[in-house]
N, C-alpha and C positions, 0 to 999 in steps of 0.2 A: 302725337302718335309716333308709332316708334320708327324709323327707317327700313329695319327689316320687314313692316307689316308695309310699305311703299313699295319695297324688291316685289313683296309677296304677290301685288297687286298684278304689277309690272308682267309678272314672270308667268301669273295667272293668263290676264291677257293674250301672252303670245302665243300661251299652249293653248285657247280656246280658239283664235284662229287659224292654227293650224289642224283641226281636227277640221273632217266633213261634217259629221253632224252638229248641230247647234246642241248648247249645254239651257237654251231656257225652258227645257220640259225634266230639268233634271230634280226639280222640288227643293226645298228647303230642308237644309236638317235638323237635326236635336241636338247639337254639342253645345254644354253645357256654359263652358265656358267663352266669355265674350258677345253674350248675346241677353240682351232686354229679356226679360222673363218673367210670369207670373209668380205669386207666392205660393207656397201650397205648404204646411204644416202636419208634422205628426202627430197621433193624436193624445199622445203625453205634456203636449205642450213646453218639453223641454227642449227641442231642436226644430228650427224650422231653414228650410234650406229650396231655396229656385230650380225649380227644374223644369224640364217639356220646352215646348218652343217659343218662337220670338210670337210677341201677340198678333203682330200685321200676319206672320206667316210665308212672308217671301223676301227677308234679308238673310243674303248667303255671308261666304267670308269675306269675297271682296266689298260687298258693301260695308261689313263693318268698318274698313279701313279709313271709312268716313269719320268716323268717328269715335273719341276718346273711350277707352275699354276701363273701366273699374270694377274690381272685387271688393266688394263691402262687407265686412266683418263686424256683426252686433250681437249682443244680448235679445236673449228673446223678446218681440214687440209685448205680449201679454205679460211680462216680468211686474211691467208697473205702468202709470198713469205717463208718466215719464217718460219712458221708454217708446210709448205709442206715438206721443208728439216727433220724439226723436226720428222714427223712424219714418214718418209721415214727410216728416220734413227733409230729409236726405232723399226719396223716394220722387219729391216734388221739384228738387233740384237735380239728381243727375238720373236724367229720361232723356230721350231721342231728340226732343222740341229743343233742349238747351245744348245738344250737340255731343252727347254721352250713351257707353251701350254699358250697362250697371247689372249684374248679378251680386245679389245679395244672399248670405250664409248668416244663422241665427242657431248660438249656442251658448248658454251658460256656464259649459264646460271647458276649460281654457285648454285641454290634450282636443278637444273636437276643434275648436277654434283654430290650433294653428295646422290639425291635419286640412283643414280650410285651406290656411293662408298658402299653403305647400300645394293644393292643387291647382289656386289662379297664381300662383308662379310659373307651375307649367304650363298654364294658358295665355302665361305669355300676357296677361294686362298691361294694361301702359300704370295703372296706380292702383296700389293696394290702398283702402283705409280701414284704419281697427278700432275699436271700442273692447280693448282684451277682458277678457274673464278675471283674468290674474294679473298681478303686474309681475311674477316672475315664469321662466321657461322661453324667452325670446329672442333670446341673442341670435342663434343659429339661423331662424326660419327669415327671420330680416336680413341675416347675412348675405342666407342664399335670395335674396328678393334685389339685395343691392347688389349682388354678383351678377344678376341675370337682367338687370336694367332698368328695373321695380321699381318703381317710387313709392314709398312708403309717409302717407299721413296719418297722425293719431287723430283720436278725438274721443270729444267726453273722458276718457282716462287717460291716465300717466301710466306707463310700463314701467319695470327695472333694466333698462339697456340702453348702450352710449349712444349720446345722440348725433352721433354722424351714422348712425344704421337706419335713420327716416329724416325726411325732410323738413316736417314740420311737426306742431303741437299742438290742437284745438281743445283746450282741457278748461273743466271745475277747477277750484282749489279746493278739493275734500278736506283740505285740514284745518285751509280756514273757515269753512263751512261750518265743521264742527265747532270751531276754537269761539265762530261767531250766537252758534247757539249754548254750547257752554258757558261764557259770560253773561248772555240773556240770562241762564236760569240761576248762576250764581247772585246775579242783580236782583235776584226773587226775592233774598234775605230771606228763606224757610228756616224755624228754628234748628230744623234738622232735615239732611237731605236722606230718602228712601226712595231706593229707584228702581224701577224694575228697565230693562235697556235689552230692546230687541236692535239685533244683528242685520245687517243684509248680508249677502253671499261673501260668507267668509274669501279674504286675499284678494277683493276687489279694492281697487282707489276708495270706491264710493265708504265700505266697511272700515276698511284702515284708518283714513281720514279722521269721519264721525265716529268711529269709536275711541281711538289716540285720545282726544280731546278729553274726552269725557275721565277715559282711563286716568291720564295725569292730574286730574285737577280731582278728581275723587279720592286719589292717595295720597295728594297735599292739602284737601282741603279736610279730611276725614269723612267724607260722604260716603253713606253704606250703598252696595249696589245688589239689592237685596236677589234681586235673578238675570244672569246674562246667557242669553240665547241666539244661539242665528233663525230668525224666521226666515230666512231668503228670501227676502221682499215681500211677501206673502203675507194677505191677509188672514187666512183658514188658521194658519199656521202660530200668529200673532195671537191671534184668540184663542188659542190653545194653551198656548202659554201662559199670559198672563190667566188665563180659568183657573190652572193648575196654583198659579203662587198664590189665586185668592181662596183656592180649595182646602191650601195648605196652611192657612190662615197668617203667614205671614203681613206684616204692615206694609206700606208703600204709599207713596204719595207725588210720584214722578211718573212718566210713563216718557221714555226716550226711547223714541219708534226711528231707527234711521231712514224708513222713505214713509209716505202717505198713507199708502195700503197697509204697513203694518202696524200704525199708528190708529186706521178707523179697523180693524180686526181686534187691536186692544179695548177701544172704548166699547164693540161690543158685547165683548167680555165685563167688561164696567156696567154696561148698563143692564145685563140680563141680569148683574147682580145686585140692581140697585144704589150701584158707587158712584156718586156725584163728581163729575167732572168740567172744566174749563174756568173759567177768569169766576174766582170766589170758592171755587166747591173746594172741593175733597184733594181732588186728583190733578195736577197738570201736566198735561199731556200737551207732547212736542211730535212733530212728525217733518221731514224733508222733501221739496223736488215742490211745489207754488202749485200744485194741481187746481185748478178750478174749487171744484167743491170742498175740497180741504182749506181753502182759505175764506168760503162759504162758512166754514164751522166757526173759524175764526172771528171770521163776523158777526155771528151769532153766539159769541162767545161760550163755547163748549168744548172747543179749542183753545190752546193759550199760544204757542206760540210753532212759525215753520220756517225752517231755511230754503233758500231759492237754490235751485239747481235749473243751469239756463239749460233747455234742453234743444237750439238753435240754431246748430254749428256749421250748417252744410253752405251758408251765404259765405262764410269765413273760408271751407276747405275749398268751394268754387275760385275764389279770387287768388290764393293762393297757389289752385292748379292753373289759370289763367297766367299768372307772371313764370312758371317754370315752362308754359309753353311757348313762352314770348323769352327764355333765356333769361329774366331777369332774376338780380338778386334778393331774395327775401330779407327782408329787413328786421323780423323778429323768429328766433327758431319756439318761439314758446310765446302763444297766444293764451291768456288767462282771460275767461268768460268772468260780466262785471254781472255781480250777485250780491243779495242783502238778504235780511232777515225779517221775517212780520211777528207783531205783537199785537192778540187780540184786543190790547185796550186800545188801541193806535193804527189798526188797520182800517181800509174805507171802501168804499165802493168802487171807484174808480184804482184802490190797488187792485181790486181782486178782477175790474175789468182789464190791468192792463197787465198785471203778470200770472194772472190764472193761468195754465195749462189744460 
């Protein structure tokens, strides 16, 4: 915690003793910032953001001084299958019990994301951590975060800005993600590749990555990419899509879904229209991020094949907030999460119990 939140205590203190009356009927507040909080969501589902009070109800400011203040910066939890664990899993490690007070901001939009990161600056956190919308527009808002004492950790994404402006780096490798399921489907040997290739949210890591891959090796290897769309992770959205290229009776014989959701939002679309799909059919269809059920499909080979995205990182950003408050030096400024790929001829039971999502 930071020194000044010590004075604050300090200085708190002296002025409560010196008052006649006592300050313990004075209630708890609402500020926003530096205090445990429930989630509460819009009902667009595109922003979801902590507000209202702490759950106990009676931690003021000098108690938080107990404890380590972080503002956590994510992608909406409903975005994806993915995203849910993600966020479960940050929510389970920085709580009250492991010595942290965590508001958490949830935006797909990376201008909302860092009007965020600008407001727990002035709240004064001891650690920002972000999962950006975009990986460009960050210089500035990290600048003023390390100007004002901020520690700044990534995670799940890479940004575009130098990295002496954060501390560390909890990240996928999106590109060998792709580059790993691109080779997978090259090794198919199809006489001929037709693809149809939904998007996630354009100028994410996740999008840039899994789409790169595919980008290059289809204009060296001459593979047609018969529809490229963003469904922004979304399954409604995916089956909309591909409806449309089977409406317009175009061919295809690939389906490259960059996460799970829009991957089973495809086969949807496959199936209301009778287009056989997984290990043998018609169609092979890839999807991203080891969801449970999607590697269910796998098994049941209706699925061909999915790239893991570890979605686990808050054990990683704990230990490394742990050694910057112990002073020490971090040993690596870039942690890459260890991730594979599954193949329905070759996947088992015991993957799908131990990397399901």
């Amino acid at each position: 915690m930071k020194v000044k939140k010590i004075l604050a205590m300090a200085i708190s203190m002296v002025m409560c003793a010196a008052m006649f009356a006592g300050c313990g009927d004075a209630g708890s507040g609402s500020d926003d910032g530096g205090k445990s909080t429930k989630s509460g969501s819009k009902d667009n589902g595109d922003v979801k953001e902590d507000g209202g009070e702490d759950e106990g109800g009676d931690t003021g400011d000098v108690d938080d001084g107990d404890y380590i203040t972080v503002g956590i910066i994510n992608n909406d939890p409903n975005e994806s299958g993915y995203r849910t664990a993600n966020d479960k899993d940050l929510k389970a490690t920085f709580c009250e019990e492991n010595g942290f007070k965590a508001d958490f901001y949830y935006s797909l939009k990376n201008d909302e994301q860092i009007t965020a990161a600008q407001k727990f600056i002035q709240d004064e956190v001891d650690y920002l951590l972000l999962s950006a919308a975009d990986t460009a527009g960050w210089d500035t808002v990290l600048q003023d975060a390390q100007d004002a004492g901020v520690r700044v950790i990534l995670f799940d994404r890479t940004i575009d800005a130098d990295e002496s402006l954060y501390e560390a780096s909890i990240v996928s490798d999106m590109a060998k993600e792709g580059q790993t399921a691109v080779d997978w489907l090259k090794g198919q040997g199809l006489s001929d590749y037709k693809i149809i290739h939904l998007q996630g949210v354009m100028g994410s890591a996740a999008q840039k990555g899994r789409s790169q891959a595919l980008t290059d090796t289809a204009a060296s290897d001459g593979w047609e990419i018969v529809e490229e769309q963003t469904a922004e992770w979304n399954a409604e959205k995916a089956q909309q899509i591909v409806q449309s290229v089977i409406d317009s009776g175009k061919d295809f014989n690939v389906i490259y879904a960059e996460n799970d959701d829009m991957a089973k939002g495809a086969v949807a679309a496959l199936d209301k229209a009778n287009i056989s799909h997984g290990v043998g059919k018609d169609v092979i269809v890839m999807g991203f991020d080891c969801n449970k059920w999607a590697l269910d499909e796998l098994l049941a080979g209706n699925w061909n094949y999915d790239g893991q995205c570890n979605p686990f990182q808050s054990s990683y950003i704990k230990d490394i907030i742990d050694k910057l408050e112990n002073d020490e030096t971090l040993s690596e400024k870039t942690i890459i999460m260890d991730e594979k790929g599954f193949d329905a001829t070759t996947i088992t039971q015991e993957d799908v119990d131990n990397y399901g999502i």
